[in-house]
C-alpha atoms as one frame of an Amber mdcrd trajectory, in Angstrom:
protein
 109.754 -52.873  -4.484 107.776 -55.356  -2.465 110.959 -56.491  -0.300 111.967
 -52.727   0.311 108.044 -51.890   1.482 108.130 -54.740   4.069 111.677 -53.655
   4.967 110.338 -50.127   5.864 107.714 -51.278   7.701 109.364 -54.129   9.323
 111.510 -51.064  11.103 108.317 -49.140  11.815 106.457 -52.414  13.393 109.879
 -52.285  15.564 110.009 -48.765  16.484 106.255 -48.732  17.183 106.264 -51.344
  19.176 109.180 -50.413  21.338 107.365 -47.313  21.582 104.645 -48.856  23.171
 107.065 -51.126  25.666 107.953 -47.658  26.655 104.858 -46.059  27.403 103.567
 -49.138  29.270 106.624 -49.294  31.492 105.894 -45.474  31.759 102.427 -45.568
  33.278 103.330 -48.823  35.454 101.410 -51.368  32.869 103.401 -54.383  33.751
 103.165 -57.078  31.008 100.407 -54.727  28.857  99.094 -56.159  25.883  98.541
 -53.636  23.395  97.660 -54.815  19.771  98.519 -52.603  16.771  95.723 -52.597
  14.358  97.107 -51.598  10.661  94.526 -49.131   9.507  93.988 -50.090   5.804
  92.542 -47.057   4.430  94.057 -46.393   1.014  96.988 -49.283   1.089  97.317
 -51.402  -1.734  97.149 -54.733  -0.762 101.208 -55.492  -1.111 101.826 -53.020
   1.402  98.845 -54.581   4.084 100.696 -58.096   3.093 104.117 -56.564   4.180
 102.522 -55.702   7.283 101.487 -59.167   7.821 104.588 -60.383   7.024 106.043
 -58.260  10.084 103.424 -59.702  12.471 100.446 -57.790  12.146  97.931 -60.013
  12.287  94.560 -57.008  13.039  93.621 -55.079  10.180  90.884 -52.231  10.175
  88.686 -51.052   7.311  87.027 -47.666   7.208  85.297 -48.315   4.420  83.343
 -51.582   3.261  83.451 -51.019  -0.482  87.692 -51.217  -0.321  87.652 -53.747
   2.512  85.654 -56.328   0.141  88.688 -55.879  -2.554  91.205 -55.783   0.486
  89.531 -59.162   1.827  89.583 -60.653  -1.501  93.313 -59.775  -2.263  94.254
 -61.022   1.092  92.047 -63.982   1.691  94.855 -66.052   2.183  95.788 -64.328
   5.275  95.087 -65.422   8.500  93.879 -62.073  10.085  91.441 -60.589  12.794
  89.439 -58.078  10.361  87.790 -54.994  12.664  85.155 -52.272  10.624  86.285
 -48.669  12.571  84.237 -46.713   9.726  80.545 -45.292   9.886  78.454 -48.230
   9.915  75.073 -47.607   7.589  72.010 -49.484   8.239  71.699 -50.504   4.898
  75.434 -51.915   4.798  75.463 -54.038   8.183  74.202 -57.211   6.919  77.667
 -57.228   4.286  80.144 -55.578   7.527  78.330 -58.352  10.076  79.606 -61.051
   7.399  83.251 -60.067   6.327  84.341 -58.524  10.300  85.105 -60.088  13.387
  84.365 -57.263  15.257  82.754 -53.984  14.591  84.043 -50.866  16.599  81.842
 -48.093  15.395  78.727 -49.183  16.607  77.453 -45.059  17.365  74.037 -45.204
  18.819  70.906 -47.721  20.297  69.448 -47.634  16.853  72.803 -49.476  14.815
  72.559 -51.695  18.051  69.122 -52.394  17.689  69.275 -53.218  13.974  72.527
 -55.451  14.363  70.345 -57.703  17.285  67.725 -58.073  14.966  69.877 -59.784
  11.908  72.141 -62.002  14.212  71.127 -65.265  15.277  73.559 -65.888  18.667
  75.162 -63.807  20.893  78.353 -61.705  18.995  80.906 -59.208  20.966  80.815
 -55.729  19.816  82.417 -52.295  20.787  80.253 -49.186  20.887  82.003 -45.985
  19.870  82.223 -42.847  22.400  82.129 -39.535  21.055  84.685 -38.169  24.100
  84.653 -34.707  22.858  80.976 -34.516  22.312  81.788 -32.933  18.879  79.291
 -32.185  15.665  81.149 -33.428  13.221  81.711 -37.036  15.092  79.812 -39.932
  15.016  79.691 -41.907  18.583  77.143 -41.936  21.999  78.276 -38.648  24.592
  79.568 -40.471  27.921  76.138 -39.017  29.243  74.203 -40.937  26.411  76.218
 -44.524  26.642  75.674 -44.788  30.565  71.850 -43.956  30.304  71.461 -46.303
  27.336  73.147 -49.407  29.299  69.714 -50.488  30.924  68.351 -50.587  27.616
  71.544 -52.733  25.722  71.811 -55.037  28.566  68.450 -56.441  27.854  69.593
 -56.684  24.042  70.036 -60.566  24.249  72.824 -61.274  21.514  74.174 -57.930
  21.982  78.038 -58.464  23.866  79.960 -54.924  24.784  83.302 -55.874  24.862
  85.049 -53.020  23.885  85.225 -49.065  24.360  86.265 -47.078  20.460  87.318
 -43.191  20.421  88.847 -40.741  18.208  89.267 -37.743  20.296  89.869 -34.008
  19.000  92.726 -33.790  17.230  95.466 -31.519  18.596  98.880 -31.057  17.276
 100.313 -32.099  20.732  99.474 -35.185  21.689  99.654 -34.409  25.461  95.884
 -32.133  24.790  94.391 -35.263  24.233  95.374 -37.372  27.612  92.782 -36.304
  29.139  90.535 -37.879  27.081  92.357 -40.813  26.835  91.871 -40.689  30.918
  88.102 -40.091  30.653  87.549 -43.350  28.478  89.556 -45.621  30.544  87.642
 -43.711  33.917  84.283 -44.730  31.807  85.521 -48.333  31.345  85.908 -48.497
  35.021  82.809 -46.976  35.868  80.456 -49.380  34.274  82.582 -52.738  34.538
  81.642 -51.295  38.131  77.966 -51.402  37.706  77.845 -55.034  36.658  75.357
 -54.736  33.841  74.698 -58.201  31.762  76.229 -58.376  28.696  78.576 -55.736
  29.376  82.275 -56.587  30.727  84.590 -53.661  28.758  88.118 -55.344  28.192
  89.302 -53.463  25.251  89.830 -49.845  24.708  90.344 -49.268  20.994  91.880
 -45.347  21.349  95.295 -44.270  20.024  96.533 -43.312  15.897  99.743 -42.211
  14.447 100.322 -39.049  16.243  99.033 -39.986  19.209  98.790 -43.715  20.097
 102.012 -43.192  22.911 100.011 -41.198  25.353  96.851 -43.338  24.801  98.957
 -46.223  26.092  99.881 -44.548  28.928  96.459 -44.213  29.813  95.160 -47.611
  29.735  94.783 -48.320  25.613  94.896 -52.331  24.966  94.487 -51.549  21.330
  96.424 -48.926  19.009  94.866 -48.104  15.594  97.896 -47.204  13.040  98.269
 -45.950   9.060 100.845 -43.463   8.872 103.084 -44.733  11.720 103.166 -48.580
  10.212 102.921 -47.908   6.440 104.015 -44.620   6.126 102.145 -42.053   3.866
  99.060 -43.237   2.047  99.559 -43.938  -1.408  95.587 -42.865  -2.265
């Protein structure tokens, strides 16, 4: 059962990541790196080792209370572990010990509370609500660019990294322009030189969409469905 999972998604890392050749090639991206992040939501852990076996080596947790099992399972993996879920105030002290990276940093206030319980400089991403909407966690464009006075004098804060979920449409093409707005963002303020800040990473891109986010500028791809196939809880 084991050997057929990792031969499924040995063909899926393949597909996926000629996929990605493709849309690079497509936009002009010569030589893009693009990591594929396996999103670990409700995989058992033989299925996130299959992946691993196939060469994914980033792995994203949306919640903390799995990712603990997950890590514990799979603590003999070498692996780059990002949190992409809603980060709580009272959890951050357990996701700033067991991740690399955090993506979903949504507001001055998580950013605030994070510089306060680290004790040297870490790199983070901040999370951009694109389509401004209710139910979505994330700064507005608007909000990010007036806060960056403010997080550039946040000493062991790092921005590193641009995260998005945009609306979801059923064709894939509604949500370039989104896609085009973050990288246009990324641009903007690498432009306005603020310290601390230096955006090389733009986490944007799932299953159903991750194609045209490469085309416009993604360096990062997160991925359940396309790499493990249906989730299993």
């Amino acid at each position: 059962m084991v050997k057929k999972a990792e031969m499924e998604i040995e063909e899926n890392v393949q597909r996926i990541s000629e996929n990605i050749r493709r849309a690079a090639a497509r936009a002009g991206r010569k030589n893009a790196k693009v990591r594929i992040m396996g999103v670990c939501k409700g995989q058992p852990a033989e299925r996130i080792r299959a992946a691993y076996a196939c060469g994914i080596r980033l792995l994203g947790e949306n919640r903390l209370q799995e990712a603990e099992v997950h890590q514990e399972q799979l603590g003999d993996l070498d692996v780059e572990w990002h949190f992409i879920g809603k980060l709580q105030k009272n959890k951050i002290n357990r996701v700033l010990k067991r991740f690399q990276f955090i993506q979903s940093v949504d507001g001055v206030k998580a950013l605030e509370h994070i510089n306060k319980r680290i004790d040297t400089a870490q790199d983070f991403f901040v999370e951009i609500n694109i389509g401004e909407e209710v139910s979505k966690s994330g700064f507005t464009e608007e909000g990010f660019k007036k806060a960056l006075p403010y997080i550039s004098t946040l000493a062991r804060i790092r921005i590193r990294g641009l995260m998005t979920i945009p609306p979801l449409f059923q064709d894939a093409e509604k949500a370039r322009p989104y896609f085009a707005r973050m990288r246009a963002l990324m641009e903007d303020i690498n432009n306005q030189g603020w310290k601390n800040i230096d955006i090389q990473q733009l986490s944007m891109g799932m299953s159903d969409d991750y194609e045209v986010a490469v085309e416009e500028g993604a360096t990062m791809v997160r991925l359940g469905t396309a790499l493990y196939g249906r989730r299993l809880q």
